[in-house]
C-alpha positions in Angstrom: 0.0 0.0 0.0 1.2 3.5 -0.6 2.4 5.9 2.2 -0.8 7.2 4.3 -2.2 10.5 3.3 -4.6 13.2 5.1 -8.1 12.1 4.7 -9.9 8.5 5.2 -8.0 5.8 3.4 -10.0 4.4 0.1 -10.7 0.8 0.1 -12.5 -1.5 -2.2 -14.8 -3.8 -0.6 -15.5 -6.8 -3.1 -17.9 -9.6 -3.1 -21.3 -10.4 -3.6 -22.6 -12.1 -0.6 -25.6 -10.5 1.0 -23.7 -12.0 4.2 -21.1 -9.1 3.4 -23.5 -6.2 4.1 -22.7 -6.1 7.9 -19.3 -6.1 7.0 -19.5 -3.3 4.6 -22.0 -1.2 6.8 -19.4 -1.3 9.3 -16.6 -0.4 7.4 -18.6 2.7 6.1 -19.1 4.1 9.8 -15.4 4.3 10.5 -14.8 7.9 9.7 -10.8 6.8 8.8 -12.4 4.5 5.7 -14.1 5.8 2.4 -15.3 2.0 1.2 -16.7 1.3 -2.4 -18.0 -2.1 -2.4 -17.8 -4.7 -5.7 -20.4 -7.1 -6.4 -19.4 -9.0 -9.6 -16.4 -10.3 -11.6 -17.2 -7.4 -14.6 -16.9 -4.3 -11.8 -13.6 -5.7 -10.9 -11.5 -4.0 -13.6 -8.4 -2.0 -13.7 -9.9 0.7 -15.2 -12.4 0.5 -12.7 -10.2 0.6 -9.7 -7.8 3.4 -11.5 -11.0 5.7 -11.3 -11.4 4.7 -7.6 -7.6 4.9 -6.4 -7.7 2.5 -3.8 -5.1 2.0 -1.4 -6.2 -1.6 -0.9 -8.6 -4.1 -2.5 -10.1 -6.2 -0.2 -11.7 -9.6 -1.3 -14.0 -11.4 1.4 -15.4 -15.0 0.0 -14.8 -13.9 -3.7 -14.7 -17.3 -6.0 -14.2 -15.8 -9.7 -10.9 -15.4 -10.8 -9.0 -12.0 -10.5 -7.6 -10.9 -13.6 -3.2 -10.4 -13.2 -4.6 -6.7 -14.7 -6.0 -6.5 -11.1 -3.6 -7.9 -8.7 -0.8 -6.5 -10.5 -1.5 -3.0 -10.5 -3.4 -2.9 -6.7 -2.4 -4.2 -3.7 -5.2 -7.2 -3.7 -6.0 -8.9 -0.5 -8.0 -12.3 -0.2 -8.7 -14.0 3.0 -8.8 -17.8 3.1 -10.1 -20.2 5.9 -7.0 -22.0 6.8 -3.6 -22.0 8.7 -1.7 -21.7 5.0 0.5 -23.3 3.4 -2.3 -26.1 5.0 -5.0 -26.1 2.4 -4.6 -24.0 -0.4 -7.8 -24.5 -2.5 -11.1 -24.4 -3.1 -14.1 -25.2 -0.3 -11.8 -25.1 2.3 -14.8 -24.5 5.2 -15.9 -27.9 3.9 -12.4 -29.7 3.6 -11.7 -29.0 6.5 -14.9 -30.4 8.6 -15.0 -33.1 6.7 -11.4 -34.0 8.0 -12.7 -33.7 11.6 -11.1 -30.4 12.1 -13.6 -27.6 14.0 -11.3 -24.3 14.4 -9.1 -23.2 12.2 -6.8 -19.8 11.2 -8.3 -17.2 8.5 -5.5 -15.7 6.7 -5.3 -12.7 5.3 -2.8 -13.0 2.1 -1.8 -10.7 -1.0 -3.6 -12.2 -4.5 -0.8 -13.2 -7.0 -0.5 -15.5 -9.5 -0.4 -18.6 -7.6 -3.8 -19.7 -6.1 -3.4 -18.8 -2.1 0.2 -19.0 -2.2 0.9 -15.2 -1.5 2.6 -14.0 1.4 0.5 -13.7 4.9 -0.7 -10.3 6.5 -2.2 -12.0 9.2 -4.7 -14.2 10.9 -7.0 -14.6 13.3 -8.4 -18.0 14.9 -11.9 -19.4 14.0 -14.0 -22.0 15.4 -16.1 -23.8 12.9 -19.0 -24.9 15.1 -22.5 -24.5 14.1 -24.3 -23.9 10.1 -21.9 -22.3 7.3 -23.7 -19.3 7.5 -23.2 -18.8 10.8 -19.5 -19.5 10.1 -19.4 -17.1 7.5 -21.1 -14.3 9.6 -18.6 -15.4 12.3 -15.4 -15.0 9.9 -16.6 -11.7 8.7 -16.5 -10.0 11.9 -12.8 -11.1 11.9 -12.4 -10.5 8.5 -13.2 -6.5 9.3 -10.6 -6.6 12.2 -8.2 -7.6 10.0 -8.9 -5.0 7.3 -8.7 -2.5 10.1 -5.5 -3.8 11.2 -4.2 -3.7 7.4 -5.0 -0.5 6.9 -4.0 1.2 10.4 -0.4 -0.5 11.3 0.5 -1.2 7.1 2.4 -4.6 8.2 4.1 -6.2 5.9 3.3 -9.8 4.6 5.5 -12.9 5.8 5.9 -15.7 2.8 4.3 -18.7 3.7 6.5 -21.2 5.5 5.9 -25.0 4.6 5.0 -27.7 2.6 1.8 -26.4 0.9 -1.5 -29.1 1.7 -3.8 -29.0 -1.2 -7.9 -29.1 -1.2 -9.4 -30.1 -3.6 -12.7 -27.9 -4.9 -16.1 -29.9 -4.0 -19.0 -30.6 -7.0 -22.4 -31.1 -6.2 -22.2 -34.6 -6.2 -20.5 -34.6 -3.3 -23.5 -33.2 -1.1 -25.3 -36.4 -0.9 -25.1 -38.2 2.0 -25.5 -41.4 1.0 -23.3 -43.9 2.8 -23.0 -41.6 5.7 -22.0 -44.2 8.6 -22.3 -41.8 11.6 -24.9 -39.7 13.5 -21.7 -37.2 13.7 -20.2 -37.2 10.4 -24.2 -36.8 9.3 -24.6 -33.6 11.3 -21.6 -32.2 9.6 -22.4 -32.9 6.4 -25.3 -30.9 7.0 -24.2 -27.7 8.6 -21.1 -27.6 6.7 -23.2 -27.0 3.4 -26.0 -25.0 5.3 -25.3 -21.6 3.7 -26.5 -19.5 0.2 -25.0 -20.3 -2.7 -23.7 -23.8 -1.4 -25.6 -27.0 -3.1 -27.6 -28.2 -0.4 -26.9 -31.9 2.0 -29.4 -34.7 -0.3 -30.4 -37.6 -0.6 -32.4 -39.5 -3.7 -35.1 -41.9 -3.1 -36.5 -42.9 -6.3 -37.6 -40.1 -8.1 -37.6 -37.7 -5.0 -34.6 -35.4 -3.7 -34.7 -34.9 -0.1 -32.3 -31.6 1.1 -31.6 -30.8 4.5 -30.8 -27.8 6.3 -30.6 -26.4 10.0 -29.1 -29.9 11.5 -29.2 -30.5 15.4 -27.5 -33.5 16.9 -27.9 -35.1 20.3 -26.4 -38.0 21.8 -28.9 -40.8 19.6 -30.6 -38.9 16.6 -30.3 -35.8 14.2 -33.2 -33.2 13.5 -33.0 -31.4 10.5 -35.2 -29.3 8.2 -35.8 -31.0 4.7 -37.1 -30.0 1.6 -38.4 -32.8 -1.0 -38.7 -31.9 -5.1 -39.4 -34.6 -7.9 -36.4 -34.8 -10.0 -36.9 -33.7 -13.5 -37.1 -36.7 -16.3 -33.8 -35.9 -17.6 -31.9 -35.8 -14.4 -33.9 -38.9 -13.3 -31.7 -41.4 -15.3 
């Protein structure tokens, strides 16, 4: 980032999640921060962001790719949910409760080239109990700290330090729950895919697709809300 000048500092806030609007909302009310928020992949251009002069472009949850026009010229920060090098990747909320793990390290990183490979601003530790969106309000309140902390004390990024763990970016398929052995790992399935914009826990029975949402476990049985649709002829096969 360039040297700090008199007045607030301009940021770009980009992503397109409703779940962001908090996040942005609260970053607007800091009278240090002038905040122009993104939504989609065609607003984040370079000559889009040379009108704005940014100091920083901040990228919250975003999954489209950001063009080397954009990266190269700004300084572009991305936040991941994991202890990096450790799972570089796509669905790493997912990855990661499906490997039994329940807290884990956001990190703050500068976009480059290489997918979540760029050297680390910082982090903060998150515990990754309860539905996605929960999670994903959760991370948010830590991803504004950390914007605050980025633009206020300008530290500057440590390379990543390790052998890098790949993850490896989930389909839909891989939302049923068929051949789920455990109460547990059924319950996680659940939550961990309980947010918008993620395909939704199913199962088929015949020509019916079951999807479940808002899961609660106790010691001998899971509850969950389900929604049941007939599955069109040509998916049927």
């Amino acid at each position: 980032m360039s040297d700090r000048t008199d007045g607030p500092t301009r940021i770009v806030l980009a992503t397109p999640h409703a779940r962001h609007d908090r996040l942005e909302a609260s970053l607007r009310a800091r009278p240090t921060l002038q905040v122009t928020r993104l939504r989609t992949p065609a607003e984040l251009t370079a000559a889009n962001l040379q009108a704005i002069a940014p100091e920083c472009v901040f990228l919250p949850h975003w999954s489209s790719v950001i063009p080397e026009s954009v990266y190269g010229a700004f300084e572009c920060v991305v936040f991941h949910m994991t202890d990096l090098p450790f799972g570089r990747g796509g669905s790493p909320l997912q990855n990661l409760i499906v490997r039994g793990i329940y807290e884990t390290r956001i990190s703050a990183l500068r976009c480059g080239k290489e997918i979540d490979a760029g050297p680390i601003f910082t982090q903060r530790t998150l515990s990754l109990h309860g539905g996605a969106e929960e999670i994903f309000l959760r991370a948010a309140t830590l991803i504004e700290q950390m914007i605050v902390e980025i633009v206020d004390n300008r530290p500057t990024p440590r390379p990543q330090v390790g052998e890098p763990t790949l993850f490896r970016r989930r389909r839909p398929a891989d939302s049923d729950i068929a051949g789920l052995a455990s109460l547990e790992k059924l319950h996680d399935h659940i939550r961990m895919l309980d947010a918008e914009g993620y395909p939704k826990a199913f199962l088929r029975v015949g020509r019916l697709q079951l999807e479940f949402g808002r899961s609660r476990l106790t010691h001998d049985h899971v509850t969950a809300d389900v929604r049941i649709t007939v599955v069109p002829d040509e998916e049927a096969s």
